[in-house]
gemmi code that builds the backbone of each chain (N, CA, C; Angstrom):
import gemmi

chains = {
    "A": [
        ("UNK", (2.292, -8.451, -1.766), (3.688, -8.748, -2.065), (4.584, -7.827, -1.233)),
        ("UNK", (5.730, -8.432, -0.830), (6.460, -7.790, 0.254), (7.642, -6.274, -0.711)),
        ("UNK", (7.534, -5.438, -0.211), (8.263, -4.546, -0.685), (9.791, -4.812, -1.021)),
        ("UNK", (10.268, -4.454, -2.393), (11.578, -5.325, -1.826), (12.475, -4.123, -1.662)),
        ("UNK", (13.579, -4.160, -1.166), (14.505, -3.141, -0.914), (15.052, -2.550, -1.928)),
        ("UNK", (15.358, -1.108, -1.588), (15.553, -0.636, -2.710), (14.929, -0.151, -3.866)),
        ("UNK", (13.316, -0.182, -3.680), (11.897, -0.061, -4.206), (11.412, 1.524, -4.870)),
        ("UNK", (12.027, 2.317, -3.643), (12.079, 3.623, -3.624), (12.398, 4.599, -4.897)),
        ("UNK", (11.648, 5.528, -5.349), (12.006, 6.174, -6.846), (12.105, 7.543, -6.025)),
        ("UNK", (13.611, 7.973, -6.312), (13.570, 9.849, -5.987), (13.733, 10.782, -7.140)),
        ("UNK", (13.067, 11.925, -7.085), (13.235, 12.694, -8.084), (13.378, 14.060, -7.808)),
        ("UNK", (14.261, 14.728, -8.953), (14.890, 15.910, -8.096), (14.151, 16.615, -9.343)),
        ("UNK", (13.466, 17.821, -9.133), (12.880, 18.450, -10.137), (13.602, 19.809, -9.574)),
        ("UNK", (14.221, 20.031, -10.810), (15.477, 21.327, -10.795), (14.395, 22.071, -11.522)),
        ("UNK", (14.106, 21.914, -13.019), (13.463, 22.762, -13.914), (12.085, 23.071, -13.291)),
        ("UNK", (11.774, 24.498, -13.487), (10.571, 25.051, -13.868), (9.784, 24.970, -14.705)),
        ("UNK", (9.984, 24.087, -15.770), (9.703, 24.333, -17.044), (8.341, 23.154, -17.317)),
        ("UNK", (7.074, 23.480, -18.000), (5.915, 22.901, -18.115), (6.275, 21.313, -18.430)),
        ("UNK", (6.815, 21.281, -19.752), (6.906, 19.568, -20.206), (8.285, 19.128, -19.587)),
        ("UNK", (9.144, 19.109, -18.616), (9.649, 18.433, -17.686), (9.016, 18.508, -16.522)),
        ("UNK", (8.458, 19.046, -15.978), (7.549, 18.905, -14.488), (6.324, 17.931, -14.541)),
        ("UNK", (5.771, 18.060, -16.187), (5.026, 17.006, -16.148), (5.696, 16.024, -16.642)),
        ("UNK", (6.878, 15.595, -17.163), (7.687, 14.520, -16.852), (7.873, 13.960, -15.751)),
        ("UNK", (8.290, 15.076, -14.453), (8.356, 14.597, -13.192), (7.064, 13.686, -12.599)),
        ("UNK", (6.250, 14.399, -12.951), (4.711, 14.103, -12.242), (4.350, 13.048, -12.918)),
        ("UNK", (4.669, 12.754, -14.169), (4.135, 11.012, -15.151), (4.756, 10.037, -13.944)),
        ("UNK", (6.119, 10.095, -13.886), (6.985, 9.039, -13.709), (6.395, 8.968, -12.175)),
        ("UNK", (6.150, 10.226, -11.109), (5.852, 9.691, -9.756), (4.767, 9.349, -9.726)),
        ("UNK", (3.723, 9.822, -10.708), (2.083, 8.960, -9.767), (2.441, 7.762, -10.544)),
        ("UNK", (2.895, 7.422, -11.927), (3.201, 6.101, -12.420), (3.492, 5.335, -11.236)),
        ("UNK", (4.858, 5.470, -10.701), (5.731, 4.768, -9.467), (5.213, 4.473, -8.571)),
        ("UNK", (3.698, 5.592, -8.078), (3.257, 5.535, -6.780), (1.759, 4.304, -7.289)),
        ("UNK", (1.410, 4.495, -8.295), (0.951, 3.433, -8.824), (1.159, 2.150, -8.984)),
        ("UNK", (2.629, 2.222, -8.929), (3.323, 0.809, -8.909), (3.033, 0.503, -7.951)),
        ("UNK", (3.125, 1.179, -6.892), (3.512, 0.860, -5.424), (4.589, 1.151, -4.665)),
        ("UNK", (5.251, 1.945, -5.282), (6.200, 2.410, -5.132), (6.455, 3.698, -4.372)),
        ("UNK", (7.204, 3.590, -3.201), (7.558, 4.758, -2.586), (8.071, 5.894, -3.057)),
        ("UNK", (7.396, 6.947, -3.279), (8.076, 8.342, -4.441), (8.148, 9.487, -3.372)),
        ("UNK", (9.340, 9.855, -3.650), (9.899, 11.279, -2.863), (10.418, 12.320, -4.042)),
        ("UNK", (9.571, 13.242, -3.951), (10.204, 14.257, -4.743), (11.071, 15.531, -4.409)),
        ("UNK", (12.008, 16.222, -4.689), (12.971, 16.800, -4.089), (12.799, 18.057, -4.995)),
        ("UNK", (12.321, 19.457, -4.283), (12.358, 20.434, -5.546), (13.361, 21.141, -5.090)),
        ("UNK", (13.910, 22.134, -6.293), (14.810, 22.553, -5.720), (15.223, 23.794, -6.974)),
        ("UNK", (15.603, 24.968, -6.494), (15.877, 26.083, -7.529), (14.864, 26.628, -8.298)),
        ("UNK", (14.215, 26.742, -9.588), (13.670, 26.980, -10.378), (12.409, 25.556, -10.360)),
        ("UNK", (12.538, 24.272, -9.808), (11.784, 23.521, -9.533), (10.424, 23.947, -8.507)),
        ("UNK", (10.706, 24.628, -7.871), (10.379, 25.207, -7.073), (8.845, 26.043, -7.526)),
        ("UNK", (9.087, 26.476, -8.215), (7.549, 27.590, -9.341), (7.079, 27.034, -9.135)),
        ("UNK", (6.696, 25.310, -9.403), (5.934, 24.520, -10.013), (5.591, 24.375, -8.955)),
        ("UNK", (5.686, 24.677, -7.368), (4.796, 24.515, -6.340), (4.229, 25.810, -5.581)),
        ("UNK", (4.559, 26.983, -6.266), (3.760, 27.922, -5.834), (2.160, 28.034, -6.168)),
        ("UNK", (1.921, 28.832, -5.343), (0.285, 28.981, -5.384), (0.234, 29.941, -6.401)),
        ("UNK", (-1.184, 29.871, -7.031), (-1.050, 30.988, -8.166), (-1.694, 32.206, -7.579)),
        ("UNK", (-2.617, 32.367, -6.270), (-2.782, 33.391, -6.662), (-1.853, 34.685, -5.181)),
        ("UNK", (-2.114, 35.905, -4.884), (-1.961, 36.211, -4.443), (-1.425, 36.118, -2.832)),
        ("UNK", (-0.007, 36.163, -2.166), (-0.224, 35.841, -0.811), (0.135, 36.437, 0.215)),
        ("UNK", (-0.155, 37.025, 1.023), (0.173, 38.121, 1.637), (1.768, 37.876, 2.642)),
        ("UNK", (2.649, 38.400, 2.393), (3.925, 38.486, 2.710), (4.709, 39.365, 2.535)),
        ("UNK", (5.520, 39.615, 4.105), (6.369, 40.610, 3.874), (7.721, 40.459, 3.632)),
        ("UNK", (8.150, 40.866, 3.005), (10.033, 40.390, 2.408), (10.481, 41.554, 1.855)),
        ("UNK", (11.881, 41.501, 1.555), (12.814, 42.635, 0.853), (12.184, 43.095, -1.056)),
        ("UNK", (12.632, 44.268, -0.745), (12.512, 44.300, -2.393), (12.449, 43.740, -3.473)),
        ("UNK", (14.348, 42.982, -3.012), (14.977, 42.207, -4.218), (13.839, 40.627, -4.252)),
        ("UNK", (13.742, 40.337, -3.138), (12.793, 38.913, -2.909), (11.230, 39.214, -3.829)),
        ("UNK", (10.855, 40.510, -3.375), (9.577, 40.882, -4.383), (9.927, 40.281, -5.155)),
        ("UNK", (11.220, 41.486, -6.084), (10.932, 41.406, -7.036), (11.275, 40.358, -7.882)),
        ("UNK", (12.429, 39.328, -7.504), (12.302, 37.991, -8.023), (11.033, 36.747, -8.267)),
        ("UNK", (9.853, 37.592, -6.883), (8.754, 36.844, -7.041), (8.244, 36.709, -8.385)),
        ("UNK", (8.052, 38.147, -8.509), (7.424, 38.863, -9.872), (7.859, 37.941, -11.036)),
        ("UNK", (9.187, 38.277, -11.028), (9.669, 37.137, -12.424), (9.519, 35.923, -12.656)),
        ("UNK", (9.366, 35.253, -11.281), (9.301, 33.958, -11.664), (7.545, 33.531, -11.864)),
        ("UNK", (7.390, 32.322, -12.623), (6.066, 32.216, -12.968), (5.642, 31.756, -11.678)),
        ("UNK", (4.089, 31.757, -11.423), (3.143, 31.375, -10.205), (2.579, 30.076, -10.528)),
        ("UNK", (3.171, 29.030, -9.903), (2.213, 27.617, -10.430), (2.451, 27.245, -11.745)),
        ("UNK", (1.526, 25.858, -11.214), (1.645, 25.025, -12.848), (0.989, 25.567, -14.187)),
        ("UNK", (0.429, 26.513, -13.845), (-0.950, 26.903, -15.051), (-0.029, 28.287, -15.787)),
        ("UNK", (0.867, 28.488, -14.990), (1.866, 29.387, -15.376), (3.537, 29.613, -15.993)),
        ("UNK", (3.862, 28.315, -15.916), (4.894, 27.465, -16.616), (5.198, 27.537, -18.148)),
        ("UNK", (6.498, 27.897, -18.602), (6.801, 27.812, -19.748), (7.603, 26.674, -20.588)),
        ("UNK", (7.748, 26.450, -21.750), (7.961, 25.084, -22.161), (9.587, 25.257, -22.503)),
        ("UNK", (10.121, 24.397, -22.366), (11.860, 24.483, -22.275), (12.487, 24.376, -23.488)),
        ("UNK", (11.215, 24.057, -24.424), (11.738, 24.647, -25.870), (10.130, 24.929, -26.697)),
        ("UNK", (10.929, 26.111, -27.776), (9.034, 26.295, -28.417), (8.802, 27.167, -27.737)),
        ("UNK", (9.116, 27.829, -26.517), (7.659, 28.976, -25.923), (7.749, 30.130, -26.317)),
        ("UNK", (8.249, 30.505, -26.702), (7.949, 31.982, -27.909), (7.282, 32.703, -26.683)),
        ("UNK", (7.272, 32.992, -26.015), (6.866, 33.783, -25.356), (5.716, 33.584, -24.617)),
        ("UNK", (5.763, 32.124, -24.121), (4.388, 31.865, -23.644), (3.556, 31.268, -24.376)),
        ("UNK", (3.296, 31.856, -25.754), (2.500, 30.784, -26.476), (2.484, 29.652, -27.022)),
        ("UNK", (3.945, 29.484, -26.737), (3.824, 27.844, -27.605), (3.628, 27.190, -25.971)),
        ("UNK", (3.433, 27.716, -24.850), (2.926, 26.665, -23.662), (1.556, 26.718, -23.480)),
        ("UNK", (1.018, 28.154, -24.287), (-0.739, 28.048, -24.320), (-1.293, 26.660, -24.929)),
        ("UNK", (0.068, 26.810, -26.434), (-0.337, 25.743, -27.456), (-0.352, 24.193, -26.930)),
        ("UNK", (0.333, 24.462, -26.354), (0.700, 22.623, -25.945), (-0.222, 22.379, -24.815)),
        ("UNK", (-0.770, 23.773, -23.969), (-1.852, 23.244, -23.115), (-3.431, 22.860, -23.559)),
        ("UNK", (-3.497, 23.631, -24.839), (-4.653, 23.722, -25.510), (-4.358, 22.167, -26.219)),
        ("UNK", (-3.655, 21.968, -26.689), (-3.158, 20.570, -27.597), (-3.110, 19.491, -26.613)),
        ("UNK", (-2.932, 19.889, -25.487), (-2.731, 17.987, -24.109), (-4.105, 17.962, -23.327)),
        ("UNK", (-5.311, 19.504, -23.639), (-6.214, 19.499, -23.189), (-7.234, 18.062, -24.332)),
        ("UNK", (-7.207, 18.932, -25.542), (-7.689, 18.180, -26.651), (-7.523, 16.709, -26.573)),
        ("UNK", (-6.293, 16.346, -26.388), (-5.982, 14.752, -26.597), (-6.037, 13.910, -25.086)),
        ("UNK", (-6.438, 15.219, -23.977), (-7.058, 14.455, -22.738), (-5.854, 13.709, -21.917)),
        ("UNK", (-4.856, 14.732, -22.192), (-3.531, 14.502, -21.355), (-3.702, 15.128, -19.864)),
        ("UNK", (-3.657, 14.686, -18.525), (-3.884, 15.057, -17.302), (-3.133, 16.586, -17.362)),
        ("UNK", (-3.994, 17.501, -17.080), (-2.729, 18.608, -17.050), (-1.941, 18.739, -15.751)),
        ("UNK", (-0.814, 19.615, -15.474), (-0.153, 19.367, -14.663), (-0.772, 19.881, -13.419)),
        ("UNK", (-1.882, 20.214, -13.203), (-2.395, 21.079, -11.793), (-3.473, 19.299, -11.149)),
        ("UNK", (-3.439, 18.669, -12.363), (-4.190, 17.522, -11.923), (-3.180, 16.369, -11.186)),
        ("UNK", (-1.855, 15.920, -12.446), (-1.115, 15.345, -11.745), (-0.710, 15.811, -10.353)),
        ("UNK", (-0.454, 16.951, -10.102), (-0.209, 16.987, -8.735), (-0.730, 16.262, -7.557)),
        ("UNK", (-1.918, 16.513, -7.786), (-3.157, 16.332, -7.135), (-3.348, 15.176, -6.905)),
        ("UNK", (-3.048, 14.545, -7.949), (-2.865, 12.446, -8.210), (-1.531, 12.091, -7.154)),
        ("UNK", (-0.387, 12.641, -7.604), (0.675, 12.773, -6.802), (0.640, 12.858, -5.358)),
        ("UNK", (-0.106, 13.793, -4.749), (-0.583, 13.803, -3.619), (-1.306, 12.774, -3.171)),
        ("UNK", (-2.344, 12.429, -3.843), (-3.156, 11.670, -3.668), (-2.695, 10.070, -3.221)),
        ("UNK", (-1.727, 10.330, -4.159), (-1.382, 8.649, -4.321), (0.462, 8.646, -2.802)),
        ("UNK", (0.180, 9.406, -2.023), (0.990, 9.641, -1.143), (2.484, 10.121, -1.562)),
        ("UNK", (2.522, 10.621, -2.639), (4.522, 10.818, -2.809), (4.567, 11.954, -1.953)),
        ("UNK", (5.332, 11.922, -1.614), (5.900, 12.795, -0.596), (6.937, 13.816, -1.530)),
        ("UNK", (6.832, 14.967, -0.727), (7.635, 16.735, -1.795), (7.990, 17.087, -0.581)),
        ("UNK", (9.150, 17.396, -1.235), (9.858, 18.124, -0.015), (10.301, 19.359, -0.721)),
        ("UNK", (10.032, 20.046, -0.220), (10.790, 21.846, -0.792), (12.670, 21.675, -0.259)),
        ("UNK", (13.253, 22.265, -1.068), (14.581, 22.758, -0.262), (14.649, 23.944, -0.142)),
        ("UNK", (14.620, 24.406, 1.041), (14.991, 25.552, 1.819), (15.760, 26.451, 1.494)),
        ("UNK", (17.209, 25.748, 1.121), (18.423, 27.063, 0.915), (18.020, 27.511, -0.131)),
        ("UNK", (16.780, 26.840, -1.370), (16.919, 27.519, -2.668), (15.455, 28.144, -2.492)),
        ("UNK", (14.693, 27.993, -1.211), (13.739, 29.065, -1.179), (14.279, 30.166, -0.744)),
        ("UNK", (15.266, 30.229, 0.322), (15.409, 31.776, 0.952), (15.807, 31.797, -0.618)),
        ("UNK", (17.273, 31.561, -0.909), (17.844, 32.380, -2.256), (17.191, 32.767, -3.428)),
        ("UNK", (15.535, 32.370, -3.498), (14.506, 32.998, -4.322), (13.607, 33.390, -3.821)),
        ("UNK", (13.838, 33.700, -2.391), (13.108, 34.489, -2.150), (11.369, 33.965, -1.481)),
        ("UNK", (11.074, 33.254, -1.776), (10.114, 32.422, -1.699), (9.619, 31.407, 0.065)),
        ("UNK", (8.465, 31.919, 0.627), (8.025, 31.471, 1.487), (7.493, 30.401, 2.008)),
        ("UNK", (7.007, 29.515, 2.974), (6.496, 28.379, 3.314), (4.781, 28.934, 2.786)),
        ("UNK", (4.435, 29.940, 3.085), (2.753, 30.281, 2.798), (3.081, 30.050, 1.049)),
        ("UNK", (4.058, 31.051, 0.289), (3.790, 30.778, -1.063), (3.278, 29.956, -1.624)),
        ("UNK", (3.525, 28.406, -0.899), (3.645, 27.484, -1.871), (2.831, 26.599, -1.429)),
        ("UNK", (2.686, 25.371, -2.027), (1.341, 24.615, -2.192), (1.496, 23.869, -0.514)),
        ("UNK", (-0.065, 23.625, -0.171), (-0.166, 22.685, 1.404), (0.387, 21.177, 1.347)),
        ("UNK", (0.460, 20.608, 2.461), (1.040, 19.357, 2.367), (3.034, 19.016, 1.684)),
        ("UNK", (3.585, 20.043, 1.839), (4.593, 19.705, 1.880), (6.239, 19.628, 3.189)),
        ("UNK", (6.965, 19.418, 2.511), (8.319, 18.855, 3.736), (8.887, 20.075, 3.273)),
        ("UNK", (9.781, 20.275, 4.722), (11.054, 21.380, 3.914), (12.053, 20.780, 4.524)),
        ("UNK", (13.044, 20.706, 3.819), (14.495, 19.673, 4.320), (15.785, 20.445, 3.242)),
        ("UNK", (16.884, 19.536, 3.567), (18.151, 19.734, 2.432), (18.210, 19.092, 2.022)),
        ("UNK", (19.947, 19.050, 1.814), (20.579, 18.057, 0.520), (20.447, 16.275, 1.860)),
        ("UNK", (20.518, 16.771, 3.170), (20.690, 15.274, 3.682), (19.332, 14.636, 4.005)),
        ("UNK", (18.426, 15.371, 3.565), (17.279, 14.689, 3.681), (16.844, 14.075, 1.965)),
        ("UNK", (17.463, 14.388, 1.385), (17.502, 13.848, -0.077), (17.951, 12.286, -0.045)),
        ("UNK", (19.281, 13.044, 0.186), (20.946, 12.087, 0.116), (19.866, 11.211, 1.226)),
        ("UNK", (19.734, 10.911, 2.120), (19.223, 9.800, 2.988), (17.752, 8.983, 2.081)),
        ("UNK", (17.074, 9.650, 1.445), (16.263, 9.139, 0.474), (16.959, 8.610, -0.638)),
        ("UNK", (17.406, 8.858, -0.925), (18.138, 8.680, -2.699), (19.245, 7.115, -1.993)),
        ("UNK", (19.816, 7.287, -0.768), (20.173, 6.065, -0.595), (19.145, 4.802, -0.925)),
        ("UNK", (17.993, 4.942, -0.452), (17.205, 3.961, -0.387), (16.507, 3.645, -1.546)),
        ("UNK", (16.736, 3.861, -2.910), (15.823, 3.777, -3.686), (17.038, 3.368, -4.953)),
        ("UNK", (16.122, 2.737, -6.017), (17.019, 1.886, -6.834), (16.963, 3.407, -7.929)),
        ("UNK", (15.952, 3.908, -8.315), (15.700, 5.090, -9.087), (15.857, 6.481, -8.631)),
        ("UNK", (16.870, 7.303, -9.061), (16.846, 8.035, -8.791), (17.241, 9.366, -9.948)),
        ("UNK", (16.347, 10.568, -9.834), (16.234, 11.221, -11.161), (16.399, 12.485, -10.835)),
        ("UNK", (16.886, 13.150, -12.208), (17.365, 14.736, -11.664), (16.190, 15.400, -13.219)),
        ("UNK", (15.946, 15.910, -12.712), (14.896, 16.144, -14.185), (14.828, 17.788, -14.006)),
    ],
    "B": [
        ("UNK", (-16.580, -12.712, -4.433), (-15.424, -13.017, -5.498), (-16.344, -11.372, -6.231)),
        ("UNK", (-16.772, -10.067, -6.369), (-16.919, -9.721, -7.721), (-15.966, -9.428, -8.691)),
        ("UNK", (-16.830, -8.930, -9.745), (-16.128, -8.373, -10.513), (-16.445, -6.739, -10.927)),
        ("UNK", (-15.403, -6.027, -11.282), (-15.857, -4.817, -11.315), (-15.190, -4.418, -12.531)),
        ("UNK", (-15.749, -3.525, -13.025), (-15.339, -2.754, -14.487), (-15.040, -1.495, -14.274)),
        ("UNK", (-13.833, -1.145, -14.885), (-12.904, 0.402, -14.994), (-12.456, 0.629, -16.329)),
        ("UNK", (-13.446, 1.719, -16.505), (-13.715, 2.040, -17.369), (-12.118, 3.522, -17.867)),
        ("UNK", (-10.998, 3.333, -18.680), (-10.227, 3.961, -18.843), (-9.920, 4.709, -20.045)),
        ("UNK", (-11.428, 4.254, -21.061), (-11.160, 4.948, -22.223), (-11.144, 6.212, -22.434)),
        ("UNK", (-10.192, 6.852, -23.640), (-10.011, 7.856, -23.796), (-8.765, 8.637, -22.649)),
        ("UNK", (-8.161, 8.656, -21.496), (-7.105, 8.384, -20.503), (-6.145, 7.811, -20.985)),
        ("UNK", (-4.814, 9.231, -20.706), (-3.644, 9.162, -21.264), (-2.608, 8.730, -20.067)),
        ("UNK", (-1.502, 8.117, -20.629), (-0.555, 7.401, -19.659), (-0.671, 8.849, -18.599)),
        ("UNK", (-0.210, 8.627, -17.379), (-0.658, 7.133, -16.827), (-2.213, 7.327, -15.749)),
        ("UNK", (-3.344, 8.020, -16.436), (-4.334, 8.007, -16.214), (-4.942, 6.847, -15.918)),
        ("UNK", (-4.801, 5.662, -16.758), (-4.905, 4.106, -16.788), (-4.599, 3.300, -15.727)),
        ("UNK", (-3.440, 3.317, -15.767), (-2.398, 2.963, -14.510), (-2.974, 3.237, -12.917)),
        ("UNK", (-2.751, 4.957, -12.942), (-3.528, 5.638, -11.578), (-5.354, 5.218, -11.233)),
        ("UNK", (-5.493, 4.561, -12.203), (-7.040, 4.256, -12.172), (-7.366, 2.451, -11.511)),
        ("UNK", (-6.326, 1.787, -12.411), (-6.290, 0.534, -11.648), (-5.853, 0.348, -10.883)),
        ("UNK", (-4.870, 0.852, -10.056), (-4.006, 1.205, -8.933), (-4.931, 1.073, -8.109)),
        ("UNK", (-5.814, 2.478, -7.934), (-6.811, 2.811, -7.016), (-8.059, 1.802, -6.964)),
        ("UNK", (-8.656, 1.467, -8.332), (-9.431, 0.296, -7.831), (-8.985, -1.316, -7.087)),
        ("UNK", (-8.289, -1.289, -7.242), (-6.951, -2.468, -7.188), (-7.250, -2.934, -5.474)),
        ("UNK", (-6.481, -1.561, -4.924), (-6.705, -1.156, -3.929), (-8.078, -0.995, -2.797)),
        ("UNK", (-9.079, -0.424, -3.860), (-10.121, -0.892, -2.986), (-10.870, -2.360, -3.000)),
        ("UNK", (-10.231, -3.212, -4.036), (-10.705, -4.453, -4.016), (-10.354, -5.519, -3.250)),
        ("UNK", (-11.077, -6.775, -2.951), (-11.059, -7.710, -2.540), (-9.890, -8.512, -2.802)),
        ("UNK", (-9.141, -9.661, -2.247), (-7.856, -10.246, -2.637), (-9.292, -11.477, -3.347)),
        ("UNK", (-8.923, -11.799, -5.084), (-9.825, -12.375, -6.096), (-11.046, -11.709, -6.732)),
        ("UNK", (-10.798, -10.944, -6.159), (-11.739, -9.681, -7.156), (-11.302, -9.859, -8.621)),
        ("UNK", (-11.747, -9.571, -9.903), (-11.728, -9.383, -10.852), (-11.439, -8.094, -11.455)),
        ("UNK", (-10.836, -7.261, -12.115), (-11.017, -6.311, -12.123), (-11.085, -5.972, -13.812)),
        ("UNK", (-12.170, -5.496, -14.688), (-11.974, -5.469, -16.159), (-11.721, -4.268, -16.688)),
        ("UNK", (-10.888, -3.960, -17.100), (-10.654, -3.092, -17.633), (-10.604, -2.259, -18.987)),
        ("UNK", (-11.134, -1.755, -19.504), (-10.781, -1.363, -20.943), (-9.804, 0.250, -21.134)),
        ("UNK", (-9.466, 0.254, -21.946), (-8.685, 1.263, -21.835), (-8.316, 1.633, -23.625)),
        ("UNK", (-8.321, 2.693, -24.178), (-7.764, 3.149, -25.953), (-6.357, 3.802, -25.539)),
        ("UNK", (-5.516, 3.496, -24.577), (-4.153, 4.606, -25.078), (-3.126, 2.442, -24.876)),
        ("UNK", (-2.824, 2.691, -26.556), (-1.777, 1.500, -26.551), (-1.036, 1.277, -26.288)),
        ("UNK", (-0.377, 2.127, -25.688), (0.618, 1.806, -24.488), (0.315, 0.954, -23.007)),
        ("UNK", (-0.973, 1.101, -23.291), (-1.337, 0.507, -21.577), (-1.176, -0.837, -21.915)),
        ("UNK", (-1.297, -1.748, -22.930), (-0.884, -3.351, -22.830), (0.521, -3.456, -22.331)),
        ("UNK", (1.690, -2.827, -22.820), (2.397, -3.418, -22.296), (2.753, -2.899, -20.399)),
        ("UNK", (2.139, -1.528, -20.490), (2.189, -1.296, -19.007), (1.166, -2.243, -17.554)),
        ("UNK", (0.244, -2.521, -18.520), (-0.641, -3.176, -17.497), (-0.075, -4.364, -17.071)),
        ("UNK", (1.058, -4.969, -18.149), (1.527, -6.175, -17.830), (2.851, -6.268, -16.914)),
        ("UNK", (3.427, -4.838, -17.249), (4.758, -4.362, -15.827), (3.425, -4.124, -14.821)),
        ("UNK", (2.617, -3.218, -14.516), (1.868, -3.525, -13.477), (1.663, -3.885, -12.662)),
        ("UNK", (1.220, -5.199, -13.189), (0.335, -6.679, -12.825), (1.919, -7.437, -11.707)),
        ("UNK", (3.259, -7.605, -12.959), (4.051, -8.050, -12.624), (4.708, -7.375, -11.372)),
        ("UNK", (4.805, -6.055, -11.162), (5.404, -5.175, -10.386), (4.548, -5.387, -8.615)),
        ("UNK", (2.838, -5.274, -9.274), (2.631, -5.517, -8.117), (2.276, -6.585, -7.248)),
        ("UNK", (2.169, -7.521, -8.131), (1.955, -8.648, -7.514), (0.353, -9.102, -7.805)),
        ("UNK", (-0.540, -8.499, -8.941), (-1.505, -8.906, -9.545), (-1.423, -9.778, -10.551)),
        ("UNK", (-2.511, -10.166, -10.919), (-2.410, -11.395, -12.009), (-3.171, -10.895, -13.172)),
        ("UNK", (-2.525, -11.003, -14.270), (-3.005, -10.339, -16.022), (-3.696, -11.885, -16.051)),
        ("UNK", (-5.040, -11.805, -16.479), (-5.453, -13.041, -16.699), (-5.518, -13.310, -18.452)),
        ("UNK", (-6.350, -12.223, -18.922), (-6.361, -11.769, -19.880), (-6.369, -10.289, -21.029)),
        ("UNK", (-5.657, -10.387, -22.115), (-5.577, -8.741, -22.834), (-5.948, -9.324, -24.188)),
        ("UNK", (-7.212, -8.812, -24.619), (-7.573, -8.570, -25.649), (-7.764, -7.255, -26.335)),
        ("UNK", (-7.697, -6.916, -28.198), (-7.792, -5.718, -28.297), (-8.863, -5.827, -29.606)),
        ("UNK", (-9.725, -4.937, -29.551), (-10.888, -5.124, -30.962), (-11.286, -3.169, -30.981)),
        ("UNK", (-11.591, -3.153, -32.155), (-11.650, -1.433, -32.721), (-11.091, -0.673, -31.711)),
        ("UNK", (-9.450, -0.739, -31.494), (-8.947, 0.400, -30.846), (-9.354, 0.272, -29.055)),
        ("UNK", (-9.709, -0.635, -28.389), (-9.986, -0.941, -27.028), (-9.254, -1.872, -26.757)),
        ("UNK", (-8.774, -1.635, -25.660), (-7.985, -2.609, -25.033), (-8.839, -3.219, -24.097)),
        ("UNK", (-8.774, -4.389, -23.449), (-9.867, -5.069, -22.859), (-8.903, -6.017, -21.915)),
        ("UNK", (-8.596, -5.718, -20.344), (-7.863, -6.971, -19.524), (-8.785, -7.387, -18.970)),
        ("UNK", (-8.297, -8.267, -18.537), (-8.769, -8.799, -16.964), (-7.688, -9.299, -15.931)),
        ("UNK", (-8.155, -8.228, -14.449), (-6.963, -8.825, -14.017), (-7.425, -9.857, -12.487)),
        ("UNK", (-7.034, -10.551, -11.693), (-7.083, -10.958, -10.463), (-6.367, -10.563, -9.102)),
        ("UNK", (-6.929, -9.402, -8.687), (-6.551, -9.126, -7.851), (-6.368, -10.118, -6.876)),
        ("UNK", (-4.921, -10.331, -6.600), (-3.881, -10.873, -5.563), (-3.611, -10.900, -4.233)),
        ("UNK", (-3.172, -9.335, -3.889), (-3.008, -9.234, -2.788), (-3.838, -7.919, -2.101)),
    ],
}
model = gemmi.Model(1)
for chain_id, residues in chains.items():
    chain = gemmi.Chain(chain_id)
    for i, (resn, *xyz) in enumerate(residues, 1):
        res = gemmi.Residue()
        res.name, res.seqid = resn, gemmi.SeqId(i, " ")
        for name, pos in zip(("N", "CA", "C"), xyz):
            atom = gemmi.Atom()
            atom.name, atom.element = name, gemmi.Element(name[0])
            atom.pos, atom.b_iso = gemmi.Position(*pos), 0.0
            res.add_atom(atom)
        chain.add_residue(res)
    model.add_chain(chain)
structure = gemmi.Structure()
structure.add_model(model)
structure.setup_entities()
């Protein structure tokens, strides 16, 4: 069946936060499942959710450290945007979506990838956190707001999550 | 013409979905594709699906908590 115009789903993943990122990640391998062309746009605090977790060797300013430090490393490291008490209510809900055999979010990615959506990092909100092209996960774009804005034209869906 | 079975039980949205997708894909245009699947949401998704992509829902049956399609791969 011929693609029809306008087919395109974009999604802007602002939050860091565990159960909206895997919101993000339902709706794009869903879409890319459809058949559907998925571009994801991270951006600010969206951004965590594509770092690597472990260690990476880089040199930067203090202040850049030390913002590293604060912010969480990866999906396995993500807190929940309500409930996390300090982390544990995101142990809980990982231990609870393990049980009921919910994809966790280090898998959706992976599906995401898999199933071709395309991620693009934004740049101005990596320098301003500090955050490197090595930090963060392989296989991605780095662009701006007009490499969005030129996607987000083309697509009937478009999401800020 | 086969037919092939995808097996989706126990697979939470959209585990289901990402599963027929991919077999979908590696199949033949009249392939069969059967599916079973326990998360109840997938009847009405298999049927945006089917419709979205241009496959054919032939049949959805459901007995102790299994969902059971069949679809015809199309294109």
């Amino acid at each position: 069946m011929a693609r029809q115009e306008n087919d395109g789903k974009s999604i802007i993943v602002f939050s860091g936060d565990l159960d909206k990122a895997m919101a993000a990640f339902i709706i794009a391998t869903g879409a890319a499942a459809m058949g559907s062309e998925v571009t994801m746009f991270f951006t600010f605090w969206g951004l965590n959710v594509l770092r690597k977790s472990g260690p990476v060797a880089v040199s930067k300013p203090l202040l850049d450290r030390v913002f590293g430090w604060m912010m969480p490393k990866g999906p396995d490291r993500l807190g929940l945007s309500k409930m996390n008490m300090g982390g544990a209510g995101a142990g809980m809900m990982r231990f609870i979506m393990r049980k009921k055999n919910v994809m966790p979010l280090r898998k959706l990615i992976d599906e995401a990838r898999d199933l071709g959506v395309r991620m693009i990092a934004c740049t101005m909100s990596m320098d301003v956190m500090g955050l490197k092209q090595e930090e963060l996960i392989d296989g991605l774009e780095f662009a701006g707001v007009a490499s969005y804005l030129e996607t987000a034209e083309k697509c009937g869906v478009n999401l800020f999550i | 013409m086969a037919e092939r079975y995808v097996n989706c039980k126990g697979l939470q949205c959209p585990g289901p979905l990402v599963q027929v997708a991919r077999e979908a894909r590696g199949a033949a245009t009249g392939d069969i594709l059967v599916v079973e699947a326990t998360d109840i949401g997938f009847k009405k998704d298999v049927a945006a699906w089917a419709g979205k992509t241009g496959n054919e829902l032939l049949t959805l049956e459901e007995a102790d908590g299994v969902i059971t399609v069949r679809i015809r791969v199309s294109r």
